[in-house]
Each structure stands twice: as C-alpha cells, then as structure tokens.
N, C-alpha and C positions, 0 to 999 in steps of 0.2 A: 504493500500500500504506500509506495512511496511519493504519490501524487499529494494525497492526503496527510499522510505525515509533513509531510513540507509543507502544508498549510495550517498544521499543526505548529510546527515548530516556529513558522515565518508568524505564528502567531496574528494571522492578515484575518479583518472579515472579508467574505467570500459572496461574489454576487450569483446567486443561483435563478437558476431557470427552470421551470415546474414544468411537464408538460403532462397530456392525457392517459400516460402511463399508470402515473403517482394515484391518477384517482382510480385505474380500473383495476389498480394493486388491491384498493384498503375494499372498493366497494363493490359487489358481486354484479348487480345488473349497472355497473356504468357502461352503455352503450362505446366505440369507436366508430370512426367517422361513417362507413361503410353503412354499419348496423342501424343508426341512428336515420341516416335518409331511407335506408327498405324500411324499418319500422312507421316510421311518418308515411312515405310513400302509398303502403301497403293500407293506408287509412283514405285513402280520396281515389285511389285507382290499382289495378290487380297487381300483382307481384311480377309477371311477365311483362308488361310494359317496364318496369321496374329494369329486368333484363336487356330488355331490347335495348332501352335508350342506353344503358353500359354498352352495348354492341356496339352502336351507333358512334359514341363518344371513343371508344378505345378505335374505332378503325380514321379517327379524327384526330386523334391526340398521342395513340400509341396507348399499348396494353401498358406499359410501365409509369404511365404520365400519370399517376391517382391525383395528385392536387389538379391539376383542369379537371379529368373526367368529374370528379367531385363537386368542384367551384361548380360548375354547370350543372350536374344531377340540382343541386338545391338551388341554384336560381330556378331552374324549373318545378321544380318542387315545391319553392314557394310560391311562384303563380297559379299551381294547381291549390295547393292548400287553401290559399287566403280566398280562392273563388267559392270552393267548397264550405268554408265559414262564412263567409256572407249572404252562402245559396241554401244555411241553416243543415248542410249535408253532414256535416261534422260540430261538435260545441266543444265549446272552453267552460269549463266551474268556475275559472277566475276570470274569463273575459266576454263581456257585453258587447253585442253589436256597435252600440254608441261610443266608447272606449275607443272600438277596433277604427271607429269611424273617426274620430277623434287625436287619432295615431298611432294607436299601439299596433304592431303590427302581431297579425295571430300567428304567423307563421313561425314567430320568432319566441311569443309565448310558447306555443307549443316545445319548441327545442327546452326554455327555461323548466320548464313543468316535469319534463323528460329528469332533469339534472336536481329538481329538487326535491324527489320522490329516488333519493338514492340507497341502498339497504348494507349497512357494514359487513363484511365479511369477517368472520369469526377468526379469533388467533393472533389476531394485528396489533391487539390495544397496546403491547410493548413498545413495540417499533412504533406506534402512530405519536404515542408521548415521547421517544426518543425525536420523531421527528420535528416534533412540537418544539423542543429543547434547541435541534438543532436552527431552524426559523429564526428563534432567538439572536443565534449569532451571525444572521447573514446581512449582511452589507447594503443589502434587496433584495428583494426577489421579485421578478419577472415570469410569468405566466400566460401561457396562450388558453386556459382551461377555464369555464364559465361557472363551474361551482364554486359552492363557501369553505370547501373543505381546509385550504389554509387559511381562511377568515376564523374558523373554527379552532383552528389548532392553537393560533393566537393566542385565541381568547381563554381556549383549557391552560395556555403557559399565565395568566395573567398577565400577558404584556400585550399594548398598546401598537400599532401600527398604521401608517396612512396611506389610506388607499386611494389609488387611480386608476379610474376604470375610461378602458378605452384611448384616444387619441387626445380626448379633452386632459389628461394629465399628462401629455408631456408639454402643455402649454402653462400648467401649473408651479407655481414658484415651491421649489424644491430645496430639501435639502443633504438629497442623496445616505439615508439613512434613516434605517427603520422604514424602509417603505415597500409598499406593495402596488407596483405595478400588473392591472388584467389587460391586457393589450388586447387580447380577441371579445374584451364585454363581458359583462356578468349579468346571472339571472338573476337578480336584484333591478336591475336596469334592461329591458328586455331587448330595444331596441338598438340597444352598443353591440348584439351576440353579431359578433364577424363568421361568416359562413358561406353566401353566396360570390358568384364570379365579383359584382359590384360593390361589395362588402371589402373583400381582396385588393378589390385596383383602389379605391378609397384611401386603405390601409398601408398600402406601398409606396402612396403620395406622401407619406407621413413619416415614412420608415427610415429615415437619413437622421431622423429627429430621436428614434429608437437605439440607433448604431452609435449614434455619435454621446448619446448618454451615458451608453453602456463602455464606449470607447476611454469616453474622459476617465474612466472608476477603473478600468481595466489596469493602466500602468500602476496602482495601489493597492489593487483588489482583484484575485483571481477569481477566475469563472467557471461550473459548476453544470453540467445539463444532467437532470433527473426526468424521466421518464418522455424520451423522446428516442425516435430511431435516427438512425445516421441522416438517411433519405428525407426527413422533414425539413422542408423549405426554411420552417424557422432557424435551424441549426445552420444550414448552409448557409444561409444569408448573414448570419450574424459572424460566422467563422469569418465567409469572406472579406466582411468590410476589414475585419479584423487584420486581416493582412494584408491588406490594403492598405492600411492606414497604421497597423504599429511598427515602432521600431526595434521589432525583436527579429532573432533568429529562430533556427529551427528547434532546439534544446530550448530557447528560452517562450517560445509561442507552446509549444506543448508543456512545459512546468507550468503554466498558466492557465490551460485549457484543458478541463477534465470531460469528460463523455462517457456518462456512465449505462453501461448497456446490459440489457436485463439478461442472463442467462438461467433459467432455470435449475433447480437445486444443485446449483453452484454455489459453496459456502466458502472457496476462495477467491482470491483478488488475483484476476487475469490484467496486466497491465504491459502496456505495448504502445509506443509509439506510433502512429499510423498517419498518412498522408489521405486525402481528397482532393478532388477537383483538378486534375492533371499534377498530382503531387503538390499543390502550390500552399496548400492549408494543413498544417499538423498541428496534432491533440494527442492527448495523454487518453488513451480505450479504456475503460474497466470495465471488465466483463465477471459481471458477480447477479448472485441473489442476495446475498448478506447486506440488504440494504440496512441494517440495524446497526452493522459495526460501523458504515460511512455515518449515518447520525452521530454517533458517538464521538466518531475521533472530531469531526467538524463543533462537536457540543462541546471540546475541552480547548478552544480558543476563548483565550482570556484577556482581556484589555482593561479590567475591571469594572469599565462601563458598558452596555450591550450597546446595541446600533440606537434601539428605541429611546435607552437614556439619551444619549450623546445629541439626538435627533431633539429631544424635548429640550434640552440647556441651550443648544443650539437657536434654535428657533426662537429663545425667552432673548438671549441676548441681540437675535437678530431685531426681533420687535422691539425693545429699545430705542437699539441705535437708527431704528428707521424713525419712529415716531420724534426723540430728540432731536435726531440730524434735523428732520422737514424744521423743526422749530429752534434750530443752531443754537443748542442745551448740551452737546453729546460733551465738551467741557465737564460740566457738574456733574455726569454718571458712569465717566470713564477714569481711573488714575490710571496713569502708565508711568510707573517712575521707571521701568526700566523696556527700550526699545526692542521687542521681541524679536522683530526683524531681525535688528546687526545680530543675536544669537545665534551662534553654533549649533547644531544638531545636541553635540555634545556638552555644551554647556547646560541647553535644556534637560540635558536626561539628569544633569548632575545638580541642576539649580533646583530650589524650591520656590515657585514661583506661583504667585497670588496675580488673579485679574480682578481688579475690586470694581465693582458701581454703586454707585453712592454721590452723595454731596461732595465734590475737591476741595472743600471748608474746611470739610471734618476728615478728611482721610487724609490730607497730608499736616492738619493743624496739631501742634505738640502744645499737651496744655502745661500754663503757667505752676511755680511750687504751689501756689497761694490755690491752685484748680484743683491741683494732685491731692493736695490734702484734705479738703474742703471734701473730693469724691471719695476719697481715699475711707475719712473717719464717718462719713456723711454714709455710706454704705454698711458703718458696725451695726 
C-alpha cells in the first residue's frame, strides 16, 4: 500500500472523488447507468424497443461508446417519460401535474425517487463508519452520484460540510475545505440530476471550471478515485487536464494519483503503475476489495484540525476582514506584530505564533504600575 502510506506519512489531506461504485457497494438495489434507463424505460414503453434503440445507437456510436449510446437512450427516454406523465399514463406520489407544469421536471423526479428508496446491504456498517471517518479527513470530495449517502455519513461522523450541488457551486465563493462538491445534481434538487445528451454538453461548458479547481489543490493535495472504472469519462477527463497542465513527471503524476479498482474478494493491495491515453496519463492502480483498510490508513492523517474545522476558522476570519476592509477598520481587528510573509517555512514550524483580532488599543497597549496593581489586587 505504498500509494496510501505516502499519504499517510506526507500527512496531506486528500481530495477524493466518489463515484456510482461506492453506492452500489453499501446499497443492494442501487441501480447503474444501464439498469436505471431499462427500468424507467420498461415503465412508458416494452422492453424490446428498449433493445432496438441500443441496436440502433451502438451501430451509430460503436458497441464500446456506452456514454453516447446512454447520453441518448435518456434524452429519449425522457421525452417518452415526461409525455406519458402529463398523458396521466404513468404518476409520481411526490409530483403534481401543476408542479411538473410549473418546472419540475418528472423525468428527472422519477430518477430522484429511484435513489431515495435505497435499501443497505447487510455487513457494511464497519466499513461504512470507517468510511465516515475517512470523509472527515478529505480535503473534498467531488462526486458525480445523486444520492445522500455521503451527506449521511457526515452527518453519522458529526461533522459539518458545504455542499455544492451542480455547476451553480463552482461559481460559489469557496474555501476549498470541508467541502462537498455533486457535480452531476442531487435528488434533493431534482432538476440539477445531469443525465441526458443536453445535460452533458451543458456540463462540459462548465468543466475547465471543475479541472482547474481541482488543479489548483492538486500541487498540495493528492487525489483519490473510489468507485469508478478506468473507462469513465469523468476519470479521463480529469486525469487528462491533469497532465496537461501539471508540472510533474511520470513517478511524481502517479505518487499523486490513486485509482482505486474494485476487485472482488481481493483482501490484498495490487498496486502498479499504469499508463492511458496513448501512455501520456499515469496513476498509481489499486486493485483490492479491502476497501476498509484504504479508510483506515486515509483516517490516520492528522493535522490536528480536520478540513471542516480549518474550513469554519477560515471562513470566520474571512468574514471579518471583508466586512472591516468595505469599512477601512481591518487596522482595529488585525495585530500583526510580526510579518508572516518574510517567515521561513522553518521559522514557522519552530515559532509560536498568535494571529490576534481585537481592538490594536488593547492588544498592543502595556498597562501603566498604577493599572497593574489597581487589576492586579482589584481581582483578590
């Protein structure tokens, strides 16, 4: 496991990336892409159309292309659906004609409804509070998956996290810690579930906004993919920018890029160097089931403060300095008696060093004998 050790030992938080895996691990009927459009499908028209248009789409796109054939099965699928709910052929328990008329779209409920009607699988509850544990110490996490399942886990860790659902959060003032980025939508919000072809090209207009986020945290914060396969567009795309844009080599692009891949009752750590895309992208392979012991080692980075504190102090001092600065105060609630900047790395780690806010009156004011004693016996 020396992917993980070294993340271990580098003591880094780690920005992880959740995908459809992680949920169909913990939950027995979570659907994948495939199951989810025949099951809908198989609700507004017969299971053989169902087929043909896969026939249709694979001699268009190619039998290996599944994100087009798919993008397309559910834009179609969603113009059958949404006809069949307003033609009363099909109902929603949670959605009203005037709603649907209104905006929500049923098609899209429908998928939500699917994901919030999900049933645990027995044996997991170890690993699932391991993975709870592990959340805690990630950097962020980034998800294409539309359930609350790491909403939930949060919440069993008692900590705190901010969520961004969809594209409307990378336009959100951040502070890269403690956060939870849904980039394909949550069923909380039905209309952000990213799924059809026009959903996709949407999301790609946007995606340079995604890369280049995840880019910036990269040179400080190694990256993490749970529950996704090699072949997932999101992976590729996010590997590619990646090299594209950092200034690593091949040893130091793979120290930094794990891909964890599911092998069944595999309880060791298969770890391999591997190249993609005409060799030009390398990452660190793990090929394991022992997803319990990667919680683990990831759960014994220690900084003392988790991402979610660091994320709340943050944020307190930000709002400060902004609300001060607009009204040119930031004087009276900042001391800096000593410039942090000129500091050395090394000076930092060895200094003990206070950021006070408060009144500059009282924090750098030494009070008079006549104060000292006055507080001094005035306190007996």
């Amino acid at each position: 496991m020396n992917f993980l050790e070294n993340i271990r030992n580098q003591n880094q938080f780690p920005i992880v990336f959740i995908g459809s895996g992680i949920t169909k691990r913990y939950f027995k009927n979570a659907p994948n892409w495939q199951e989810l459009l025949l099951k809908i499908w198989s609700e507004v028209d017969s299971v053989d159309s169902y087929y043909s248009m896969c026939y249709e789409l694979q001699k268009k796109y190619g039998k290996s292309n599944t994100f087009d054939i798919n993008t397309e099965l559910a834009t179609v699928l969603q113009s059958k659906y949404n006809d069949a709910f307003f033609a009363k052929k099909v109902k929603l328990p949670t959605l009203t004609l005037k709603r649907a008329i209104d905006g929500i779209d049923p098609f899209k409920q429908r998928i939500a409804n699917e994901f919030l009607h999900l049933k645990s699988r027995e044996g997991y509850e170890n690993e699932i509070e391991w993975f709870s544990k592990m959340l805690i110490k990630a950097r962020m996490v980034l998800t294409t998956n539309y359930d609350t399942f790491i909403e939930q886990c949060y919440d069993n860790a008692n900590t705190s996290v901010q969520i961004h659902v969809g594209n409307r959060g990378l336009f959100e003032k951040t502070d890269d810690y403690g956060e939870l980025y849904k980039i394909h939508g949550s069923v909380k919000d039905v209309n952000t579930i990213c799924i059809t072809k026009e959903d996709y090209q949407k999301n790609e207009k946007k995606s340079a906004l995604v890369d280049a986020k995840i880019l910036s945290n990269l040179t400080e914060s190694p990256i993490i993919f749970l529950g996704y396969s090699l072949t997932d567009r999101n992976v590729q795309n996010i590997l590619n920018s990646f090299v594209e844009n950092a200034p690593f080599d091949i040893s130091q692009a793979a120290s930094r890029i794990g891909v964890v891949e599911f092998d069944e009752g595999n309880t060791d750590f298969n770890e391999a160097i591997e190249g993609m895309i005409n060799n030009r992208i390398h990452y660190t392979s793990i090929k394991t089931d022992n997803y319990l012991e990667i919680y683990k080692k990831i759960s014994q980075i220690d900084q003392l403060y988790t991402p979610s504190e660091l994320r709340k102090y943050e944020t307190s001092f930000r709002r400060i300095i902004e609300v001060k600065g607009k009204e040119k105060q930031l004087k009276s609630v900042i001391a800096d008696y000593v410039d942090i900047d000129k500091l050395t790395d090394e000076e930092i780690q060895n200094k003990n060093i206070v950021v006070a806010f408060g009144n500059d009156k009282i924090i750098y004011r030494f009070p008079s004998l006549a104060e000292y004693l006055k507080n001094y016996f005035g306190g007996l």
